[in-house]
C-alpha atoms as one frame of an Amber mdcrd trajectory, in Angstrom:
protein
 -38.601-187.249 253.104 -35.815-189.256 253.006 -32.799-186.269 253.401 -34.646
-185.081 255.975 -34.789-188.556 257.351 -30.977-188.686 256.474 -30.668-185.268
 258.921 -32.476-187.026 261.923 -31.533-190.683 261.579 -27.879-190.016 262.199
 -26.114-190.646 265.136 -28.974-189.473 267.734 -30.722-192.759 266.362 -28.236
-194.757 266.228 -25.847-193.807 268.777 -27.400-191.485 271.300 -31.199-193.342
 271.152 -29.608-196.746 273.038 -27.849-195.201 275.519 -29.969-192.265 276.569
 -32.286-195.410 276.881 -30.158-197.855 278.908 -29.749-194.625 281.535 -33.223
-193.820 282.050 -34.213-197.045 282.326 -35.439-198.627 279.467 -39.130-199.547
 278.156 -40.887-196.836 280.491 -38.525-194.351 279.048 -39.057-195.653 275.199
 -43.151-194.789 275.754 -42.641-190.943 276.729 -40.137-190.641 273.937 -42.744
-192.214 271.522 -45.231-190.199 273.160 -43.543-186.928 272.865 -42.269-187.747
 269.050 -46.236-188.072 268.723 -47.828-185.335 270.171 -44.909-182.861 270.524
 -42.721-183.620 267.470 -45.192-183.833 264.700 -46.612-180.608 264.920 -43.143
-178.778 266.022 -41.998-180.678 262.621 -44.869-179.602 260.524 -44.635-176.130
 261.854 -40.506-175.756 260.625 -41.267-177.510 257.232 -44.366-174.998 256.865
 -41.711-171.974 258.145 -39.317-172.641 255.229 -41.312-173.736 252.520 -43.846
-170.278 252.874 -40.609-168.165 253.433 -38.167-170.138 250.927 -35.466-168.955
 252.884 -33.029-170.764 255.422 -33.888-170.610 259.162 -31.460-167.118 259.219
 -33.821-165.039 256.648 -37.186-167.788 257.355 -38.500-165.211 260.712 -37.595
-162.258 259.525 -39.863-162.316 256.224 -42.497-164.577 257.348 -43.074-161.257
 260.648 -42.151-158.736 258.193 -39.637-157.270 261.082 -36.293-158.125 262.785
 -38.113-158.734 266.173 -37.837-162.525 265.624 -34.465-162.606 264.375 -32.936
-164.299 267.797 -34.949-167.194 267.103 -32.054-167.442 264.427 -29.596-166.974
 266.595 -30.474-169.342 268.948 -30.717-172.490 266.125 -26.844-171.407 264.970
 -25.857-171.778 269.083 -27.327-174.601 269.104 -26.250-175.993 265.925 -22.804
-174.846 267.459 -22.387-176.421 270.514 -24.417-180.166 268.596 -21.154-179.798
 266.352 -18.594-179.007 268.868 -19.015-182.618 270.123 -21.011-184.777 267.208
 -17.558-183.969 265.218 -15.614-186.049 267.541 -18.513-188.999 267.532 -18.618
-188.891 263.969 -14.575-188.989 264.371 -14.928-192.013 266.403 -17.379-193.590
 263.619 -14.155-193.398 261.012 -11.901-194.690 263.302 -13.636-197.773 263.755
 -14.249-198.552 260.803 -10.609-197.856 259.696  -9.920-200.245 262.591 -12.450
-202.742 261.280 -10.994-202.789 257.647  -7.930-203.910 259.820  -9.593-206.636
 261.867  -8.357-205.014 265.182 -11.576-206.282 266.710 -10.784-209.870 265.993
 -10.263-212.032 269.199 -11.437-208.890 271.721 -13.898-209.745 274.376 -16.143
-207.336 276.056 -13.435-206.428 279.064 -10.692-206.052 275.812 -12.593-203.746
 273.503 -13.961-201.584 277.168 -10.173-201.264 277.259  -9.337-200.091 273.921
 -11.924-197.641 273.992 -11.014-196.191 276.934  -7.277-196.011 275.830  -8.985
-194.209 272.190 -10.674-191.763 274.488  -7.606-190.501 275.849  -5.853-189.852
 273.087  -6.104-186.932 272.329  -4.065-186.159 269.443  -5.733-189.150 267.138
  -9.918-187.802 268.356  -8.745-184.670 266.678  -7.109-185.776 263.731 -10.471
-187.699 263.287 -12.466-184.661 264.108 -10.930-182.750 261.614 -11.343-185.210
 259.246 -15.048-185.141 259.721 -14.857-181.790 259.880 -13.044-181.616 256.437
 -15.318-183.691 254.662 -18.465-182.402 255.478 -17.100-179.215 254.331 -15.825
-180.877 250.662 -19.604-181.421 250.432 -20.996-177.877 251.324 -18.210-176.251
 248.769 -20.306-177.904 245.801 -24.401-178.021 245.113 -25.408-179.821 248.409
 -29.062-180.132 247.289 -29.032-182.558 244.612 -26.268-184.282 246.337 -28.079
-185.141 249.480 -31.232-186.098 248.495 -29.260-188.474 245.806 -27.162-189.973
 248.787 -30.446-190.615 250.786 -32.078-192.395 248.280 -29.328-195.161 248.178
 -27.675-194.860 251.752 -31.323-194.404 253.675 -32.488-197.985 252.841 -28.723
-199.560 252.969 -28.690-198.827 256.000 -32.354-199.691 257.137 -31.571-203.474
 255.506 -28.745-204.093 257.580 -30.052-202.834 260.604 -33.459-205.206 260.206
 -30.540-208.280 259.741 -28.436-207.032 262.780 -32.113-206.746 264.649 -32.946
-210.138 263.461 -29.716-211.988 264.135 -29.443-210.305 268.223 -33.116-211.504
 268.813 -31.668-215.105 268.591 -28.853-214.163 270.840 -28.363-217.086 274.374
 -28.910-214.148 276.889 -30.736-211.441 274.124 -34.119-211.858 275.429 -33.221
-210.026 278.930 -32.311-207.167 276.473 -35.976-207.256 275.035 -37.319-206.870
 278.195 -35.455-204.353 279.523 -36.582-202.656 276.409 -39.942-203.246 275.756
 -41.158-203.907 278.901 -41.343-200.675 280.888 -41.264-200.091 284.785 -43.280
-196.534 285.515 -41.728-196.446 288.945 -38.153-195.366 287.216 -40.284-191.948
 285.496 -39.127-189.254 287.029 -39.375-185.351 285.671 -35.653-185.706 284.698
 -36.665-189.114 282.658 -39.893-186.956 281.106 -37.299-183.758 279.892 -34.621
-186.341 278.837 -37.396-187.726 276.959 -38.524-184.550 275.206 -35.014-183.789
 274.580 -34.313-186.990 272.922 -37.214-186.806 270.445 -36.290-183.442 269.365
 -32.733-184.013 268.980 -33.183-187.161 266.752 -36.195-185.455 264.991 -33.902
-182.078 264.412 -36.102-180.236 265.797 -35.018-176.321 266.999 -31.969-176.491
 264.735 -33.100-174.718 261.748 -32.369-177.888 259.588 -36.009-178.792 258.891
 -36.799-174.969 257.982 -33.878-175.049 255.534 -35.739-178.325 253.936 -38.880
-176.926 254.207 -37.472-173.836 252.114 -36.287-176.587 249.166 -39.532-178.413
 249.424 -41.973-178.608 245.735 -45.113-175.980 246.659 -46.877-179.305 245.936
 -45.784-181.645 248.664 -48.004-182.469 251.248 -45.971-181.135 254.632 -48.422
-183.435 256.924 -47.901-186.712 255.019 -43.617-186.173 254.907 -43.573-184.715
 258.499 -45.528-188.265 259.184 -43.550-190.349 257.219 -39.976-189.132 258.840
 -41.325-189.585 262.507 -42.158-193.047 261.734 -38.922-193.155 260.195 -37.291
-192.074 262.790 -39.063-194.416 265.428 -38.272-197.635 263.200 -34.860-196.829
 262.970 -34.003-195.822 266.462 -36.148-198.739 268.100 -33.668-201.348 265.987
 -30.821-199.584 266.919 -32.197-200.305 270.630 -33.468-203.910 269.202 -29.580
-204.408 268.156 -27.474-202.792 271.134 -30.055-204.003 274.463 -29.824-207.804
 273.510 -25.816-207.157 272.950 -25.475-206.009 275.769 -27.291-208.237 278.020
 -25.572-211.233 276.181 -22.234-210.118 276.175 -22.369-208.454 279.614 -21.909
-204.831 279.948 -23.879-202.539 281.105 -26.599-200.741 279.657 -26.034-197.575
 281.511 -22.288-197.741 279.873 -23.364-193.552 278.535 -22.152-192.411 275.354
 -19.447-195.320 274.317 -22.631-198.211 274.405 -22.708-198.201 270.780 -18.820
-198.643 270.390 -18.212-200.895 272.893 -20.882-203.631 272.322 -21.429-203.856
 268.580 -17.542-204.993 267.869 -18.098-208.110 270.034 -20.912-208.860 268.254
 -19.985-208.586 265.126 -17.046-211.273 265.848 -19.915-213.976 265.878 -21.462
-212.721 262.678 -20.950-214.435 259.450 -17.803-212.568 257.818 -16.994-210.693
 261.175 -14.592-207.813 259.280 -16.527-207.051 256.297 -19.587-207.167 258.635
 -18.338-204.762 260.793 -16.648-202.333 258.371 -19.676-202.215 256.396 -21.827
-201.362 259.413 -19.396-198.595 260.312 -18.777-197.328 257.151 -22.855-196.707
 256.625 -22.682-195.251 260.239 -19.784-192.914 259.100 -22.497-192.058 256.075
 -25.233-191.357 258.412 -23.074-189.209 260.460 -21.918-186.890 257.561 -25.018
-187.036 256.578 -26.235-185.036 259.421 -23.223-183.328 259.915 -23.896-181.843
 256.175 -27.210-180.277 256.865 -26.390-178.992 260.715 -23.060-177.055 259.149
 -25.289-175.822 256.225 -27.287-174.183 258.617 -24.296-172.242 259.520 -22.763
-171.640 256.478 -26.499-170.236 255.197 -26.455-168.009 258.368 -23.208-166.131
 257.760 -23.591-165.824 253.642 -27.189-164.088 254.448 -26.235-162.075 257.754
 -23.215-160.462 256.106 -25.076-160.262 252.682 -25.872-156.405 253.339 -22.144
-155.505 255.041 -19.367-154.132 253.458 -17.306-157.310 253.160 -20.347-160.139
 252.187 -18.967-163.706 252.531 -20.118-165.833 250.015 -20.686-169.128 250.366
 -16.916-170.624 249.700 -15.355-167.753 252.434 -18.715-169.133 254.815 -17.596
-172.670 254.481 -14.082-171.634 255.662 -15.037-169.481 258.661 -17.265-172.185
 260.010 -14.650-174.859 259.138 -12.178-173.365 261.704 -14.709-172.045 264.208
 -15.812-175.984 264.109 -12.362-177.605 264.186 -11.092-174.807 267.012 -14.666
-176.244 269.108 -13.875-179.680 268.443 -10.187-179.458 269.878 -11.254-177.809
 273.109 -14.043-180.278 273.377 -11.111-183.442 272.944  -9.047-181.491 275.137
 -11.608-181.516 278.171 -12.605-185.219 277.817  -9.361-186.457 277.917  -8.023
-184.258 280.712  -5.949-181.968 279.274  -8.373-178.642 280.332  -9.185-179.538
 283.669 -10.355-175.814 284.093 -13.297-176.879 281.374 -14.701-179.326 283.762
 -17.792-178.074 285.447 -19.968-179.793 287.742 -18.007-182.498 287.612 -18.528
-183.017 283.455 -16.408-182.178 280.600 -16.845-180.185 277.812 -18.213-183.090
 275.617 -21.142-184.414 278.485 -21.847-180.735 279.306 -22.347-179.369 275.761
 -24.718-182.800 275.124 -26.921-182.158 277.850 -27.357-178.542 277.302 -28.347
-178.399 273.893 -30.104-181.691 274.209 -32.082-180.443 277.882 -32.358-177.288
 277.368 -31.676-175.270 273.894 -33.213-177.267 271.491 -36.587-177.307 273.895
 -36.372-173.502 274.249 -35.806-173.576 270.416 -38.973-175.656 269.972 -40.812
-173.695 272.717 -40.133-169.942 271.136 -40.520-171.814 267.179 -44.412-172.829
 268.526 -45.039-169.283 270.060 -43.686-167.584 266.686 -45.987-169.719 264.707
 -49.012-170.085 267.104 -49.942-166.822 268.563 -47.583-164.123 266.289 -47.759
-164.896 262.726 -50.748-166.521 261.003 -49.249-166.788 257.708 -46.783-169.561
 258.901 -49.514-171.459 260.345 -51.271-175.361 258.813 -54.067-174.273 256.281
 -55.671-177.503 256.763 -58.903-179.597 258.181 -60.645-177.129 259.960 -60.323
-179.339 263.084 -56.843-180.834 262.347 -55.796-176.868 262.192 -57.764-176.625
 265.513 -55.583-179.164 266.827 -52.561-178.174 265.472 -53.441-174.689 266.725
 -53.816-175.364 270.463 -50.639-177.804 270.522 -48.351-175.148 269.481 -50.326
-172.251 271.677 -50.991-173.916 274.461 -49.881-177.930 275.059 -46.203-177.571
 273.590 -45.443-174.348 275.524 -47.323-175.214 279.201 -45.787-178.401 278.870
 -42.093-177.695 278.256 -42.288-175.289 280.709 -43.752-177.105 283.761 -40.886
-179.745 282.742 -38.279-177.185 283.369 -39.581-176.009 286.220 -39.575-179.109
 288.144 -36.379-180.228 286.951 -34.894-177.020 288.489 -37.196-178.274 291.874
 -38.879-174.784 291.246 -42.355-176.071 291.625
């Protein structure tokens, strides 16, 4: 439970949860992602674990033997593409996530108010040739891992980083409720204004529970596939949601009151994270260690991610090419996706700092455009085909449990999961 918690409570709790908040605005928006966790996430997570622990296979060979025919394979497809385009952009995040805390461990922060440290991110952002050198360097460690046994290794680093981490975010928490000015941040957090839900807020919503859940990437399906016959895949799916929640919700509990207190904005998009927490941390007791610690676990939680995303990958091209002439085993897969991921990662720098104008479209870069797709569009599809596969096509994948929790489970991933993604779309796109 806890390295798949380690997959989902990455940076989409930590750093895309506040933001994503603070620009569909705030508690309203924290209900419908709680709601959709609930109701669309549990069963969509119960139904991957269920797909790879019946098949023991990764997500690539997962469809194929659980249907007994290739007519399923794009469903494999579709989680690499997705996986793809998450990584061509949470490289350069987690690259931003080493930089500060190299910049922490050099008490660069110290002194900075909120209008100082907007500027020096904004000067980071456009320098290009230092986001790739730490996008490589993400890139290059996440791959050190996958060369060795990543199993053992991961649930190991879970066991000790997970809580880490959930400690010093309860402190943080703790310490920002107190904040002159923090309480504003509480209420725009937990108090929620209904008139601000729109159909956009409802999809972002969806979006956001299935990105920090991992849901439609093949990650939980490769877990599932490494899961004991004997766990219970209802009580673990259950225990990572809550997870999940917790985490994100401090992450908000830490960032809102920040922000509010220090002055920026909370609709300051995908830099919120970087540009409050530095400030804050210089009125912490031991403001450098504080900070470079924080960072450092972030950088942890990152990789962490990062490691079972690229695995899905690197599992997809050792078992696709298994029956060709020239199989790639798993040393020559790490490589191939190690370059395809570094050559994504430089065209994604490239277009947010100007330098590939012809990359912008609809007025976003590479990096915003990539974030919203996968986040608004493939990973629902992923989860809408995934519920289909599972609820009308192939019984054998299906919860063998309660006869009216199956019931349940059932018409959620026939019916509910599919009408409701759908009519979501639909309106977005001012079809209906």
């Amino acid at each position: 439970m806890l390295a798949a918690a380690g997959s989902a409570v990455g940076l989409g709790s930590i750093w895309k949860f506040p933001y994503t908040v603070g620009e569909n605005g705030g508690g309203a928006f924290i209900i419908l992602y709680i709601a959709c966790s609930i109701i669309f996430g549990l069963p969509l997570v119960m139904n991957e674990f269920l797909i790879g622990k019946l098949s023991r296979k990764s997500a690539y060979g997962a469809f194929r033997t659980l249907s007994g025919s290739n007519r399923w394979q794009w469903l494999s497809w579709t989680t690499v593409l997705s996986v793809l385009f998450i990584l061509s952009f949470y490289f350069v995040v987690t690259g931003w996530c080493i930089y500060y805390m190299v910049e922490a461990a050099s008490n660069t922060f110290s002194g900075m108010d909120a209008a100082a440290l907007t500027t020096f991110f904004e000067t980071f952002e456009k320098d290009a040739p230092v986001m790739i050198l730490y996008a490589i360097i993400s890139i290059a460690l996440t791959a050190s891992v996958l060369w060795f046994d990543v199993n053992k290794g991961i649930e190991r680093l879970s066991k000790i980083l997970m809580p880490i981490l959930f400690i010093m975010l309860v402190v943080m928490a703790i310490h920002m409720v107190f904040l002159d000015g923090g309480a504003t941040g509480l209420r725009f957090l937990f108090e929620p204004d209904f008139s601000k839900i729109t159909t956009k807020v409802i999809l972002e919503a969806m979006g956001l529970s299935f990105f920090t859940l991992s849901i439609g990437l093949g990650i939980l399906i490769t877990y599932g596939g490494y899961m004991p016959k004997d766990q219970d895949v209802t009580t673990t799916s259950v225990q990572m949601i809550v997870l999940v929640i917790i985490v994100s919700l401090l992450a908000g509990t830490i960032v809102f009151p920040a922000v509010f207190a220090y002055g920026f904005s909370p609709t300051e998009g995908p830099e919120l994270t970087f540009i409050t927490l530095p400030e804050v941390f210089q009125h912490m007791f031991s403001p450098t260690l504080t900070s470079t610690s924080f960072f450092a676990l972030m950088c942890v939680a990152a990789i962490t991610s990062t490691i079972s995303m690229m695995e899905v990958m690197v599992a997809f091209f050792c078992e696709a090419t298994a029956e060709t002439k020239r199989p790639l085993n798993r040393h020559h897969s790490v490589i191939v996706v190690s370059l395809i991921l570094v050559v994504a990662n430089i065209v994604c720098v490239l277009s947010m700092t100007g330098h590939a104008d012809w990359l912008t479209i609809m007025g976003h870069n590479l990096f915003d455009n990539a974030n919203n797709l996968v986040t608004n569009f493939m990973i629902p599809l992923g989860a809408f085909a995934t519920a289909l596969y599972t609820g009308w096509f192939v019984p054998k994948a299906r919860y063998q449990g309660p006869r009216v929790a199956s019931l349940i489970y059932l018409t959620l991933l026939r019916w509910i999961i599919p009408i409701a993604i759908i009519i979501v779309f639909l309106d977005s796109m001012n079809i209906l």
